[in-house]
C-alpha positions as CSV (number, residue, x, y, z in Angstrom):
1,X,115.0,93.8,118.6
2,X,115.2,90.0,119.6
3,X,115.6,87.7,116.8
4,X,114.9,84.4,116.3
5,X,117.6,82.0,114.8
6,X,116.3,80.0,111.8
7,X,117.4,76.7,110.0
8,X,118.6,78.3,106.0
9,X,121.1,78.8,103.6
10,X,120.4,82.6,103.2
11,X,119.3,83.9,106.7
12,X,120.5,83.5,109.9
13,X,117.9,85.0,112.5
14,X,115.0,86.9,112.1
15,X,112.8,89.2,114.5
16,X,109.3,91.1,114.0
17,X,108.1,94.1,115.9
18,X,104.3,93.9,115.8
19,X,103.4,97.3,116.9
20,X,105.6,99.2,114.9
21,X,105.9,96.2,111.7
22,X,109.2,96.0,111.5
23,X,110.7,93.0,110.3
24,X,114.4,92.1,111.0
25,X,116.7,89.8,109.3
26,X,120.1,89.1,109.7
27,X,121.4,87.2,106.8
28,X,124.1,84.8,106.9
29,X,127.0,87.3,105.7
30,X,126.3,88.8,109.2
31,X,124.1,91.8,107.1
32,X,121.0,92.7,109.4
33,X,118.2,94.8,107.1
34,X,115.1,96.2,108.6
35,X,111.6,96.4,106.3
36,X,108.9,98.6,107.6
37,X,105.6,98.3,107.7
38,X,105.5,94.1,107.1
39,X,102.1,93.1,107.6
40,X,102.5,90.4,110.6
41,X,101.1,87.5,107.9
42,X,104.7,88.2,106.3
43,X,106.3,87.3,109.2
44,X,104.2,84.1,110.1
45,X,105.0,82.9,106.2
46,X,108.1,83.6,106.2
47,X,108.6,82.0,109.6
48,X,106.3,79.3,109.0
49,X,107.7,78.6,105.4
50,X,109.6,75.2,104.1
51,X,112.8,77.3,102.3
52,X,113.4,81.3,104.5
53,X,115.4,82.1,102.0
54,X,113.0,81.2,99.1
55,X,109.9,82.9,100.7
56,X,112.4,86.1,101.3
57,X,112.9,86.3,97.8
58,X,109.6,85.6,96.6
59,X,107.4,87.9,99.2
60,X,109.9,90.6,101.2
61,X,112.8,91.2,99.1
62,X,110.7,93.0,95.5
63,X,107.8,93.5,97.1
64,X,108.4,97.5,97.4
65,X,108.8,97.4,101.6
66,X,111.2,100.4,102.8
67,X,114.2,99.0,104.2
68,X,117.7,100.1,105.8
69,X,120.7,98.0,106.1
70,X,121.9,98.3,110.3
């Protein structure tokens, strides 16, 4: 999946697969986690957001997605 690099503390690049909902992030540490089945409004907040990091934490990271670590 092609990512998209981003501007924050925490995350490095992030990609989104619309027809399957997958959302990829690669975190500064060089740690890439996949979340499935991200509604596509997750990904346009997050991307669209004033702090990544902050909306990560708020919205993707307790908010019950499945995930794997790549």
């Amino acid at each position: 999946m092609r990512r998209e690099p981003v501007e924050s503390d925490a995350l490095r690049s992030v990609g989104y697969d619309p027809d399957r909902r997958i959302l990829e992030i690669e975190f500064n540490s060089g740690t890439v986690y996949r979340y499935f089945d991200v509604p596509e409004n997750v990904h346009t907040g997050l991307m669209t957001a004033g702090s990544h990091g902050e909306f990560f934490a708020r919205h993707i990271r307790d908010a019950g997605f499945d995930y794997e670590q790549r």
